[in-house]
C-alpha positions as CSV (number, residue, x, y, z in Angstrom):
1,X,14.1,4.3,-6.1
2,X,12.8,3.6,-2.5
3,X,13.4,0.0,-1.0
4,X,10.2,0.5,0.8
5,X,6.5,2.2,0.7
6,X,4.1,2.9,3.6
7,X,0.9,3.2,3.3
8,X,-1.2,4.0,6.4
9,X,-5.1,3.1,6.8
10,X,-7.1,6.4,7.7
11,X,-10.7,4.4,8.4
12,X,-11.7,0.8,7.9
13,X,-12.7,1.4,3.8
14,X,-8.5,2.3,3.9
15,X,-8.3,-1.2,5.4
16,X,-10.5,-2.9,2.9
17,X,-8.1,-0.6,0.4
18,X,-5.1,-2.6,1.6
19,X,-6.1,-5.9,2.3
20,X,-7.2,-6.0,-1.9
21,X,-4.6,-4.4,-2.7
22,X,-2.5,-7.4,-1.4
23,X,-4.5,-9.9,-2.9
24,X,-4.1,-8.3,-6.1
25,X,-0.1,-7.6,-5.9
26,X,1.0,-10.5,-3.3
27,X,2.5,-7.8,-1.3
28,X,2.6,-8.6,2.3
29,X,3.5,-5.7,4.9
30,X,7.0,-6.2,6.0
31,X,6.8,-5.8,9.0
32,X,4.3,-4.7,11.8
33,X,4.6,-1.1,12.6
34,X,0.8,-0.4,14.2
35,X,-1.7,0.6,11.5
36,X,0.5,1.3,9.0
37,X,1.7,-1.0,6.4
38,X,5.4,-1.1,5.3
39,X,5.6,-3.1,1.8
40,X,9.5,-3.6,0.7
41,X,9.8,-3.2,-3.2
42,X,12.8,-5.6,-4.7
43,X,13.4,-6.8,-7.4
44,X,10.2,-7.9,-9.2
45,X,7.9,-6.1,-7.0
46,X,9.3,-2.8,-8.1
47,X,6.9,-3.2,-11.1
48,X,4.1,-3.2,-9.4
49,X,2.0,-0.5,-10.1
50,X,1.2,1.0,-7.0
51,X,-1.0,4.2,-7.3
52,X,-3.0,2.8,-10.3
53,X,-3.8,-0.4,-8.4
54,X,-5.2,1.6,-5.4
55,X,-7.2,3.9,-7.7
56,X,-8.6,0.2,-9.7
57,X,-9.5,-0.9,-6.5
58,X,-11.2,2.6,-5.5
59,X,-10.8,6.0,-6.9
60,X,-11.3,7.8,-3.5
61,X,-8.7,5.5,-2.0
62,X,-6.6,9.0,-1.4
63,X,-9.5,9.8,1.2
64,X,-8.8,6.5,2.9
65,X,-5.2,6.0,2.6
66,X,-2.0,8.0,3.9
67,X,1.3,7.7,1.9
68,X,4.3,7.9,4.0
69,X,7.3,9.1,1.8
70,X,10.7,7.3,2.6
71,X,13.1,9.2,4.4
């Protein structure tokens, strides 16, 4: 399982995306890598459910948001 997930605004409703999205998960970006936002998943956090709490917060959030996959 990846350590880490970044997730990458595409227009300021991807921001508004985010910003709940870490109200609702206490995620905070890891560290600061421009627009995008690198989350690290351990230990509890790896239970967060990522996609369906992006598509509670807004459906279209895949029209908003990138998804970088680990390397």
């Amino acid at each position: 399982m990846a350590d880490t997930i970044t997730l990458l605004p595409k227009d300021d409703d991807g921001a508004r995306i985010l910003d709940e999205f870490e109200q609702q998960t206490d995620l905070s970006p890891a560290d600061d890598d421009g627009d995008a936002r690198v989350y690290a998943l351990e230990g509890d956090d790896h239970q967060v459910e990522i996609v369906q709490t992006l598509t509670d917060i807004d459906p279209a959030w895949t029209e908003h948001i990138a998804l970088e996959m680990p390397a």
